[in-house]
N, C-alpha and C positions, 0 to 999 in steps of 0.2 A: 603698740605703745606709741603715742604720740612723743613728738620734738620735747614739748611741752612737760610735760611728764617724766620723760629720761631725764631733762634737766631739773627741775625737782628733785633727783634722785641724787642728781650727782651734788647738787647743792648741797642737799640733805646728809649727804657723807662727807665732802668735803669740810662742811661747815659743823659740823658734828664733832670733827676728829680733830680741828682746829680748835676746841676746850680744853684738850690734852696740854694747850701752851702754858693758857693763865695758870690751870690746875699746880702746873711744876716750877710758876713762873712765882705765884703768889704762896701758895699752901692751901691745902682743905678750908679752915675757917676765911681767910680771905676769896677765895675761890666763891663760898657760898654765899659771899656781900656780895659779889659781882655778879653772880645768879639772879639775886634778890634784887639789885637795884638795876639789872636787864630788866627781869619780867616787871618790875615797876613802869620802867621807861617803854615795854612793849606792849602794856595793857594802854599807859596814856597816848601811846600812837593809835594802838586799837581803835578807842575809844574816836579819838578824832578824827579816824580815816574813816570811821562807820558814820559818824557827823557831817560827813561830807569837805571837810577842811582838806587842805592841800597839804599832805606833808611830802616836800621833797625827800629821792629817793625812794622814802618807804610807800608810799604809794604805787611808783613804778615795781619796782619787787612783789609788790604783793597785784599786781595787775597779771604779769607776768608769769608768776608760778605759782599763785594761791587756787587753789582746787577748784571749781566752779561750788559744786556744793558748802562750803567755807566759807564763803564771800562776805556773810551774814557778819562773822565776826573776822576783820582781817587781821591777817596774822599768825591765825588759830595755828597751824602746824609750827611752827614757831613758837607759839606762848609753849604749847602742851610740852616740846621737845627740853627750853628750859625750865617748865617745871617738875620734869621727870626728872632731870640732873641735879634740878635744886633736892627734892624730895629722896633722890638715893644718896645727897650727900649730907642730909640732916639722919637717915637711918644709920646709913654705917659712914663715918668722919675719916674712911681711909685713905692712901692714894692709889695702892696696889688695886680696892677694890674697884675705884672711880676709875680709872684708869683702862681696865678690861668692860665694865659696865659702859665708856664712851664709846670705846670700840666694837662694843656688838651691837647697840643703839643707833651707831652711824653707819656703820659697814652691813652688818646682818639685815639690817629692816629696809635698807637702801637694796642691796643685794638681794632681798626677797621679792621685794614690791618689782624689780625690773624683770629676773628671770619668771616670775610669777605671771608677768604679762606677753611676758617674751616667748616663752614655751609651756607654758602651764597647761595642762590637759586634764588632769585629774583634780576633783575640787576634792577639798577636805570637808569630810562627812558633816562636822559640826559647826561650818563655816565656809558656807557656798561659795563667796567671795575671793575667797583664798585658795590655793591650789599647791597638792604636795611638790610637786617640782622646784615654786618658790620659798616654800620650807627648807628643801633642801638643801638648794642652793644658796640661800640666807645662812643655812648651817656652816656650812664649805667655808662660806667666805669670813662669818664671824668669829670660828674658831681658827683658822688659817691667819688672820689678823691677829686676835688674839696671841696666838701660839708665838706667833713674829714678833711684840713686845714681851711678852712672859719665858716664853719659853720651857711653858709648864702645860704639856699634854693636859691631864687632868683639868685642870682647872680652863682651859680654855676650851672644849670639851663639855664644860658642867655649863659653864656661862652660855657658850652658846645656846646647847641643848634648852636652857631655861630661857633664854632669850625670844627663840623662833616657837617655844612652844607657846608663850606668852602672847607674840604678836601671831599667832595662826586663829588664836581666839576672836568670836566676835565680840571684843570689846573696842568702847565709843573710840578712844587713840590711846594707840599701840608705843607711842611716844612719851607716854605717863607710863603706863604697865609693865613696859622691860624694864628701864631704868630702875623700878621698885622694885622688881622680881630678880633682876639679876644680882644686884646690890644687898637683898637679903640673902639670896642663895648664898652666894662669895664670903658675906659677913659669918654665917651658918661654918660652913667649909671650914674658914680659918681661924676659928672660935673668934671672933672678935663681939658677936653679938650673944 
């Protein structure tokens, strides 16, 4: 695993876990204005940065840790990541369920994607890509986070489990699909949906 890449990772988590603020700061419905008018204000960076314009900051960022394959559209891991959060918080409107749903999003797929480079040996059958080792250890770490805000085996446990199975899939980003998959699981779980 490159410099490059660990950092990504840690960005990835740290800045992931860091939605936990607004989420408790503002409420659900306010929470998903600030979703909404992010990916508004990230799509018109996008847009300008792929223009060739100069946006201070976002340009360096996205120079820095945007993936080579992504380049096309800057940002890309970033838009997909809030609109995963935008999209699990228009399904279920709660904060118990957003709340466990940030933390397996930033910690599990952060914690997958590293040990998965780190020591991964064995790929998963239906996703060459990916490797059981970083499954696992995305699990460890998702539900182990989890468990530290909830304090509810089960349910940190179920999220994970739906989490890492989720991002083990070859689907296009893994940053849209937990966020929905965890978010309905959780909804499901606590009758709310």
């Amino acid at each position: 695993m490159t410099s490059k890449e660990l950092g990504r990772q840690l960005i990835h988590a740290t800045f992931g876990l860091l939605f936990l603020l607004p989420l408790h700061m503002l409420g659900v419905y306010e929470f998903a204005l600030l979703l909404l008018s992010g990916l508004i204000a990230g799509v018109s960076v996008s847009f300008a940065l792929r223009r060739g314009l100069h946006v201070p900051i976002a340009k360096e960022l996205v120079d820095a840790f945007e993936r080579p394959d992504e380049m096309h559209i800057p940002g890309q891991g970033t838009l997909h990541f809030v609109t995963g959060l935008l999209l699990a918080t228009i399904i279920c409107p709660y904060t118990k369920v957003l709340d466990v749903t940030i933390i397996v999003l930033s910690v599990g797929d952060s914690a997958s994607t590293i040990a998965g480079k780190a020591i991964g040996r064995i790929p998963i059958p239906y996703s060459s890509r990916k490797t059981v080792e970083g499954s696992l250890v995305g699990f460890t770490a998702a539900a182990l986070a989890s468990l530290a805000w909830t304090g509810d085996v089960v349910v940190s446990a179920l999220a994970a489990g739906v989490g890492m199975l989720v991002e083990s899939l070859p689907t296009p980003n893994d940053n849209v699909t937990i966020p929905v998959a965890v978010s309905v699981a959780l909804g499901f779980w606590w009758g709310l949906l």
